[in-house]
C-alpha positions in Angstrom: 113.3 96.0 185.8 116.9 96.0 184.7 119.7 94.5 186.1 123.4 96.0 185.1 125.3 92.9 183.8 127.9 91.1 186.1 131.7 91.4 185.8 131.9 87.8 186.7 129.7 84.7 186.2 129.6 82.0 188.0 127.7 78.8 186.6 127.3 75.3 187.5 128.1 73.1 184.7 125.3 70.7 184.6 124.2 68.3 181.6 122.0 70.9 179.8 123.2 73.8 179.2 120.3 75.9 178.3 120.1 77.7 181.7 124.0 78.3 181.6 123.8 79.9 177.7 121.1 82.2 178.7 123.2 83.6 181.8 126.1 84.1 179.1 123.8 85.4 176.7 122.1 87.7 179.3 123.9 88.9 182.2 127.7 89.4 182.1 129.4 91.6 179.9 131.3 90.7 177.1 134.7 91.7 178.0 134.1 89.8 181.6 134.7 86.7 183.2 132.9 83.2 183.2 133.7 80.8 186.0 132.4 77.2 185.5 132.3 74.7 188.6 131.9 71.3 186.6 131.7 67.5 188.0 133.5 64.7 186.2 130.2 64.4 183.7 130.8 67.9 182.5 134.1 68.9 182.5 135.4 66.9 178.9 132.8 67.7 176.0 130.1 70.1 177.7 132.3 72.5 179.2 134.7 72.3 176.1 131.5 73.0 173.7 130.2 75.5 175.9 133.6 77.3 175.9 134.1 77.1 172.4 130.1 78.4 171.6 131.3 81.7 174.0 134.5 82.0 171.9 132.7 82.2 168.9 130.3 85.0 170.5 133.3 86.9 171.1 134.7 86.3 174.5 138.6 86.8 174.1 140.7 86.5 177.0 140.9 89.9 178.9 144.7 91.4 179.3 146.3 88.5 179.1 143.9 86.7 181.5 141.7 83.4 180.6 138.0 85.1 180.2 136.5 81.4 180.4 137.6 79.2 183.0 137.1 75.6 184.9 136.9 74.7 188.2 136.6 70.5 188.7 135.6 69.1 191.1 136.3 65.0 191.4 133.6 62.3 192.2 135.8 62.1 195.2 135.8 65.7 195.9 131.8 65.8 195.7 131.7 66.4 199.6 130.5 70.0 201.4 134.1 70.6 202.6 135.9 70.2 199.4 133.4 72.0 197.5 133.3 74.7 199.9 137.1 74.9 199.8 136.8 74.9 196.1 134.5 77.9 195.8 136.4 80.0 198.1 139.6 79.2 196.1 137.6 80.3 193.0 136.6 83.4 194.8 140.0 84.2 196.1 141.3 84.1 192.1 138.7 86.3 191.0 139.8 89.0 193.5 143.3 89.1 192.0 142.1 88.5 188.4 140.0 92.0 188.8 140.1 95.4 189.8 138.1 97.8 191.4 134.6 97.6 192.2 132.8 94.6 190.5 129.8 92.4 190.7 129.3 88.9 191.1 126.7 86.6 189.7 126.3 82.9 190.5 123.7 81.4 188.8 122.9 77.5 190.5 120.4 76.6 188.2 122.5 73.7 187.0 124.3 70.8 188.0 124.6 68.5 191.1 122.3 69.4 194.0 125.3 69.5 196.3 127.0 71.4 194.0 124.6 74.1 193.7 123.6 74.5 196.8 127.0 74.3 198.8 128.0 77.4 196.0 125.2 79.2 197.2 125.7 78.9 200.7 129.6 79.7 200.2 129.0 82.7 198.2 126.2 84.2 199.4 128.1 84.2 203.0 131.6 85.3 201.5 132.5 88.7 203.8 134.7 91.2 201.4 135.0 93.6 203.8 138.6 93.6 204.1 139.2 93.9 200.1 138.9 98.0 199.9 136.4 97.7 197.0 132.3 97.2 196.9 132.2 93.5 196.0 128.1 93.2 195.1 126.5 89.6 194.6 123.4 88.7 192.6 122.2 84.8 193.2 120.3 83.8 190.3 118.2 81.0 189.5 115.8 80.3 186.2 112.9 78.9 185.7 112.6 77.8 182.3 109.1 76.4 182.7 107.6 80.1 183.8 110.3 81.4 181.7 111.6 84.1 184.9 114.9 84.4 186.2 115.0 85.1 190.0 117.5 87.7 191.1 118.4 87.7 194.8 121.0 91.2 195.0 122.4 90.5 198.5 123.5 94.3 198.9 119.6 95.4 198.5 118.9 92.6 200.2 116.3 91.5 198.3 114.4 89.2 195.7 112.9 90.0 192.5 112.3 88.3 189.2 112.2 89.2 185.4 110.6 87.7 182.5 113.6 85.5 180.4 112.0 87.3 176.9 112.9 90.8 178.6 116.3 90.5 179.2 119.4 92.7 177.7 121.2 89.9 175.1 124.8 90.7 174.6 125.2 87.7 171.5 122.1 86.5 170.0 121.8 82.8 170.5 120.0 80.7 167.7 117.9 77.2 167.8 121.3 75.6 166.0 123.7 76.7 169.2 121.4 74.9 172.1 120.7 71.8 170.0 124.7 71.7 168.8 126.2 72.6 172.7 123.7 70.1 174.6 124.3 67.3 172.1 127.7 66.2 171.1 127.1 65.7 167.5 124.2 67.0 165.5 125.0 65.8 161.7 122.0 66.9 160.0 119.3 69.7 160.4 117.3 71.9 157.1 116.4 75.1 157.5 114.1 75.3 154.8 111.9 72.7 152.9 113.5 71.2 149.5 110.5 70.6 147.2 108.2 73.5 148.8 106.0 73.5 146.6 105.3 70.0 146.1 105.0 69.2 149.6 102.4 72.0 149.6 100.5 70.8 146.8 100.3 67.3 149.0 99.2 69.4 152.3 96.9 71.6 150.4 95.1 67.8 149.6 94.3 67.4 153.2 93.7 71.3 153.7 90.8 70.8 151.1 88.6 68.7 153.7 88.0 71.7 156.2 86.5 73.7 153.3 83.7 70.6 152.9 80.4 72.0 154.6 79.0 68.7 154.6 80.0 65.8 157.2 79.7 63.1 155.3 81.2 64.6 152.2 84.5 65.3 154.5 84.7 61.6 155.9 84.6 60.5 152.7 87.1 62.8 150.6 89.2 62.1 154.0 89.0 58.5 153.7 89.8 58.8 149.8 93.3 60.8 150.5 94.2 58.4 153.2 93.5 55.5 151.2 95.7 57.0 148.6 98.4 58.2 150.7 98.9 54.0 151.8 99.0 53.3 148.2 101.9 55.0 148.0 103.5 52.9 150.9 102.3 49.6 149.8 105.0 46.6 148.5 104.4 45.6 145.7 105.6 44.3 142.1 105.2 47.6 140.3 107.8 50.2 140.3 107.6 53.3 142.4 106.9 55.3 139.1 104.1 53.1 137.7 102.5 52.6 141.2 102.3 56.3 141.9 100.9 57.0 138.2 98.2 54.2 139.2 97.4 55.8 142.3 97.3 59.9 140.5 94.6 57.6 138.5 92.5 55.8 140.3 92.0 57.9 143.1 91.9 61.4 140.7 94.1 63.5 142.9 95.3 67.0 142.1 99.2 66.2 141.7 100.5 65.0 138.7 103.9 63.2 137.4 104.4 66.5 136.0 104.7 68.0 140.1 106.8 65.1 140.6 109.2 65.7 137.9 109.7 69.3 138.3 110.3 69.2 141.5 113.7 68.2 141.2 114.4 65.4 142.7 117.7 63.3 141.9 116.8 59.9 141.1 113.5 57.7 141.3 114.9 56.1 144.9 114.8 59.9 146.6 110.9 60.1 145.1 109.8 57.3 146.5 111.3 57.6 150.2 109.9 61.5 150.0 106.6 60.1 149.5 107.1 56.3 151.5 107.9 58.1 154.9 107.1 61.3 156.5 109.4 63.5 154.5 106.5 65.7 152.3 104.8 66.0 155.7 107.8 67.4 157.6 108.4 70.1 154.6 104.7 70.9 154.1 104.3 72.0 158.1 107.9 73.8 157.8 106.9 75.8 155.1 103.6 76.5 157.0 105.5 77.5 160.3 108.2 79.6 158.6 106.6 82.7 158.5 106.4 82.5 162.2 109.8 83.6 162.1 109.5 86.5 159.7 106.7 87.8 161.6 109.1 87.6 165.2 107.2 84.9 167.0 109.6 82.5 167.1 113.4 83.2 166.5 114.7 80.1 165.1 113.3 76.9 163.5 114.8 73.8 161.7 113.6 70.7 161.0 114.7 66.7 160.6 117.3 67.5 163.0 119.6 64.2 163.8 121.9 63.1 166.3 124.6 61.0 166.3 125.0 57.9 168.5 128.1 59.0 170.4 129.2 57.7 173.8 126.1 57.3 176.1 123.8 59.4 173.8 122.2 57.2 171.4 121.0 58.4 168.1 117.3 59.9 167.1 115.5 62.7 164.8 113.2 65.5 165.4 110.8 66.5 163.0 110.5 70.0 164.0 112.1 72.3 166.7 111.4 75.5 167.5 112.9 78.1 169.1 111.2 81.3 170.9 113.8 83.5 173.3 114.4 81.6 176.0 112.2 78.9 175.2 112.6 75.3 172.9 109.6 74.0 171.3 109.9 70.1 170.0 107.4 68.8 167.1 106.9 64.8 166.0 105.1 64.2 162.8 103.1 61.3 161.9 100.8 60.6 158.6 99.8 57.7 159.4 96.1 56.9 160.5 96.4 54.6 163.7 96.1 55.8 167.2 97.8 53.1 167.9 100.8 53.7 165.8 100.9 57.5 166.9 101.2 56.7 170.4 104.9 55.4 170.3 105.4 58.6 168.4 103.9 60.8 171.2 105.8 59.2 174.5 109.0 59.3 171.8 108.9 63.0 171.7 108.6 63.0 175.3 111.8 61.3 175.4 114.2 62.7 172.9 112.8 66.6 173.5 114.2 66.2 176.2 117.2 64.3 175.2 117.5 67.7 172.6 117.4 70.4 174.7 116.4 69.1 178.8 113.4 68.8 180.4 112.1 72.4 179.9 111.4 71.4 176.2 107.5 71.7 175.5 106.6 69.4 172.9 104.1 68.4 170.5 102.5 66.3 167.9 101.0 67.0 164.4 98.7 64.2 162.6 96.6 63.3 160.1 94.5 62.0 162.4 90.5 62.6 162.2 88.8 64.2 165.2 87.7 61.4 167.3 91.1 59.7 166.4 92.7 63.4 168.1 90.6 62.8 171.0 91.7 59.4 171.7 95.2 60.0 171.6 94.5 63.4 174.1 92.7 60.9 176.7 95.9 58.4 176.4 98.2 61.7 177.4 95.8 62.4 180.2 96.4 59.2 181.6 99.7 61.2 182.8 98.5 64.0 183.4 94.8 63.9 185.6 92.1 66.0 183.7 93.5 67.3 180.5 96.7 67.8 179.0 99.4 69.6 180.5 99.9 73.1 179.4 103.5 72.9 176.9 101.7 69.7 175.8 100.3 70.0 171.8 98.5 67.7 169.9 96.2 68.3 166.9 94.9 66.6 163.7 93.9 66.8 159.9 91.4 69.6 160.7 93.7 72.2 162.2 96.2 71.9 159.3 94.3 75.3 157.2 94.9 76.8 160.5 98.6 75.4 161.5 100.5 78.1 161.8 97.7 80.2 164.3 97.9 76.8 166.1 101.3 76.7 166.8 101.7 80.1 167.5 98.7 80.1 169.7 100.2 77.0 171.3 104.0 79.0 171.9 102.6 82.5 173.0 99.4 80.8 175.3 99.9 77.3 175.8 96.9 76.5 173.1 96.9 72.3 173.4 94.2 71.9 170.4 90.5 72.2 170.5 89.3 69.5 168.4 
């Protein structure tokens, strides 16, 4: 079903903004008018960097008139009267600001619970009779988990819902403008790996133990790699050049010095902390979840993405986000080999997906882990979830990684978790 887009939106300014940018993005035209109710918490930097995202869309101000405006409302002010007062105020502008017949659309996904729900009441109750014109209201409300968008059109009187992927964008939004409004400083993200082809060449290592028929023979080149791979994160007296040669050496891999050199890098110091900490790892998987964009399944992706400790947020990395129309996907990396050094990982990207983009963000975890190590780390996220992980939940191991890219886009379009 389509809806025609609203003259006017309303939105509750709430700490994540995600449900607010897709009403923006979705249902109001571009020439029309955005009206933001906003607490103390969001009227400084979230209102001014939602604004300022619009702006940039292309909402001017219309004859004259403010196309993007703020309504506060005071800690003190945070009671049903006040707030009701305030909304019928807002309503009252919006009648002289426009002309003719128009339609309304509040959307109280967001923000305080009295906030929302006091707009609500107001606005859904709101009698134009006496105006000469056909005033029409749409209530809205997403839900980002079933990814649907409620519509309640008082004048039909009545409620229907639409799939978020189906509706009419006027600006396309990107993976960099949720990560950049919700936070209030994002100072590094990469688009696309550095050393692509090196980073593959150290993936395709661990690729090569699928292809082993025999069980025995894949523990063991397994074991080899993984020895190898702490080798290269070993202290020790040697430089990083002469330990790495000693390691191509002893343990016969199929990279060379002559990979390494090629590839570009700076200095000796950027080799060794591209192969001391998770860095090939994070380019390898990017590379191998690319084409998930070229081929539409996602819209954005970006990877190391860092924040900033500003004010109250304090400052983290994601390995990997993704981005699928309305939808944000959050990926932690880890290479090393103990369950019990994943699991900070895995309750960590619990934490800052959510700190990246809200609560809506389904998250994931990609190790080098071997199959029984995979299912041990499943049973600890059980333990929060009863009898098996919970749908946006992902978690998989060294065995997948031929087959990374179906997994994650299995995992985005169906909720795949991992079937090792």
């Amino acid at each position: 079903m389509k809806y025609r887009k609203a003259d006017v939106l309303i939105v509750i300014m709430g700490t994540n903004p995600f449900p607010n940018l897709v009403s923006a993005a979705t249902r109001v035209k571009i020439d029309g008018y955005i009206y933001c109710i906003c607490s103390e918490d969001t009227a400084g930097k979230p209102y001014e960097k939602f604004k300022n995202l619009l702006q940039n869309k292309g909402f001017k101000n219309n004859s004259g008139q403010e196309c993007i405006k703020k309504y506060l409302l005071t800690d003190d002010e945070m009671k049903v009267k006040n707030i009701e007062s305030k909304v019928n105020s807002m309503l009252d502008e919006i009648l002289r600001t426009t002309q003719g017949d128009i339609l309304i659309e509040l959307n109280y996904t967001c923000g305080k619970k009295i906030m929302s729900s006091v707009a609500y009441d107001v606005i859904k109750n709101k009698k134009f009779k006496n105006t000469g014109r056909n005033i029409e209201i749409n209530l809205i409300y997403i839900d980002a988990e079933r990814e649907l968008m409620y519509v309640e059109q008082l004048d039909k009187r009545k409620v229907s819902s639409i799939e978020l992927c189906d509706l009419e964008e006027s600006f396309e939004l990107s993976v960099v403008d949720i990560i950049e409004t919700y936070n209030t400083e994002i100072c590094e993200f990469i688009e696309e790996p550095k050393y692509e082809k090196l980073s593959n060449k150290l993936g395709e290592m661990f690729e090569s133990i699928s292809y082993i028929k025999d069980k025995r023979e894949q523990k063991e080149r397994y074991k080899k790699l993984m020895d190898a791979k702490k080798c290269f994160t070993e202290k020790n007296e040697n430089n990083f050049i002469d330990k790495i040669k000693t390691v191509f050496e002893n343990f016969n891999l199929p990279v060379s010095m002559e990979d390494i050199d090629s590839a570009g890098f700076e200095d000796d110091e950027k080799k060794e902390k591209y192969f001391e900490g998770n860095k090939w790892f994070e380019e390898y998987i990017l590379s191998k979840l690319l084409p998930l964009k070229e081929e539409k399944i996602i819209d954005g992706l970006v990877a190391n993405v860092k924040r900033k400790s500003v004010s109250k947020e304090n400052e983290f990395e994601v390995d990997i986000v993704l981005y699928k129309k309305y939808k944000m996907y959050a990926l932690s990396l880890t290479t090393t080999r103990r369950p019990s050094e994943a699991t900070p990982k895995l309750y960590e990207i619990f934490q800052r997906s959510t700190d990246l983009a809200g609560d809506e963000t389904e998250r994931g975890l990609i190790t080098l882990f071997w199959v029984e190590d995979v299912i041990k780390l499943k049973e600890k996220c059980m333990n929060l979830w009863d009898d098996d992980l919970s749908r946006g939940v992902f978690i998989t191991g060294v065995m997948d990684l031929p087959y990374i890219k179906e997994k994650v886009k299995n995992w985005i379009c169906g909720g795949e978790k991992s079937d090792q």
